[in-house]
C-alpha positions, 0 to 999 in steps of 0.5 A: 354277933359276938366279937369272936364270930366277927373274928372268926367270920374275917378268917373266911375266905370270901371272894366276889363276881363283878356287877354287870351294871347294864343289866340292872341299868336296863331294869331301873333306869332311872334310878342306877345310873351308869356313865354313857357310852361317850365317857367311857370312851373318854376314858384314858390311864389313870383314871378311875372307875367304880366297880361292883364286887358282889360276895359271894357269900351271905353276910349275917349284916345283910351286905352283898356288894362292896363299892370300889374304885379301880385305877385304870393301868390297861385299857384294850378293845373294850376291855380293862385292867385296873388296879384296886385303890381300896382295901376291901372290908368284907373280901379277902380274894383281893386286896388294895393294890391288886390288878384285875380284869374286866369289861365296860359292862361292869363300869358302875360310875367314874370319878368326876369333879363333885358338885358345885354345891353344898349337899348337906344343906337341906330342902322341902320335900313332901311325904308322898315323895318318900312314899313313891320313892320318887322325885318329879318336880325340883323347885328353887326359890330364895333360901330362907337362911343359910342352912336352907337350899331353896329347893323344894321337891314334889312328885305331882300327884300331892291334892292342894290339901296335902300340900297345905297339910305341914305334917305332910311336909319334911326337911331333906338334906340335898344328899339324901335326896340325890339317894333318893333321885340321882337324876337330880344331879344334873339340875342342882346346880342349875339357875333354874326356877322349876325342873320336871322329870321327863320319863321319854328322855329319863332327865329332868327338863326345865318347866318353861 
């Protein structure tokens, strides 16, 4: 796209309609998680919430949703207003500061306390993990040098051949890997030594 078609496409008018996260929650639990009816309970003014605005016109880049945080200013039987903390790239019917509406369906994440760990060291991953786009084994032993994490992850189908196969192996920042896997959060920070996933309860367990 030429410099003037990027001009020209900013003079559109591009409005949105919220996600409703529930509804891709319920198709791909494991990977698009939304806060547990318990936090959003918990939720109080000021607070701030992620929200999904999906365009409502196709980009020629490809994208169909902007990510957003929202600061809660009135929250009433299940229902919010908030107040936009971004300035949105590609939307031009909302801008940073405005008020809207909506319900708890549309809650994508909150804003938490970030991990107690560095996210762009790197771990152990085997190709059949990014081919299956699935993690179903996290494995911790000694980092072997500053830059390494000690995290090692599989997916439990790789033979014996393939894990002695080093071109069937890779390295993976931890940030990708939450990408990837965002259950993983919950472990990576952990002590333990081996966590699997657990299809029954949508989590990893520690492997005892």
């Amino acid at each position: 796209m030429g410099l003037f078609n990027l001009f020209t496409d900013k003079k559109k008018v591009i409005g949105f309609s919220l996600e409703n996260v529930h509804a891709e929650h319920q198709k791909n639990p494991r990977h698009f998680l939304i806060p547990s009816q318990e936090e959003i309970n918990q939720l109080k003014l000021g607070d701030q919430v992620r929200l999904i605005f999906v365009l409502d016109t196709v980009l020629e880049n490809g994208c169909r949703a902007e990510r957003m945080w929202v600061e809660l200013t009135e929250i009433r039987d299940g229902k919010f207003k908030g107040r936009l903390t971004n300035q949105p790239a590609y939307i031009t019917s909302i801008q940073l500061g405005d008020e809207l509406d909506f319900a708890r369906e549309h809650i994508a994440s909150l804003m938490v306390p970030p991990l107690n760990l560095d996210t762009q060291k790197g771990a152990m991953i085997t190709k059949d993990c990014f081919l299956r786009r699935e993690i179903n084994w996290a494995i911790h032993d000694v980092p072997h040098h500053p830059q390494d994490s000690g995290w090692q992850f599989f997916t439990g189908f790789e033979s014996q051949e393939d894990l002695d196969d080093p071109s069937k192996i890779t390295i993976i920042s931890l940030e990708a890997a939450l990408d990837m896997e965002p259950l993983l959060e919950t472990v990576l920070d952990k002590d333990g030594e081996a966590y699997v996933y657990q299809a029954e309860q949508n989590g990893f367990v520690e492997d005892c």
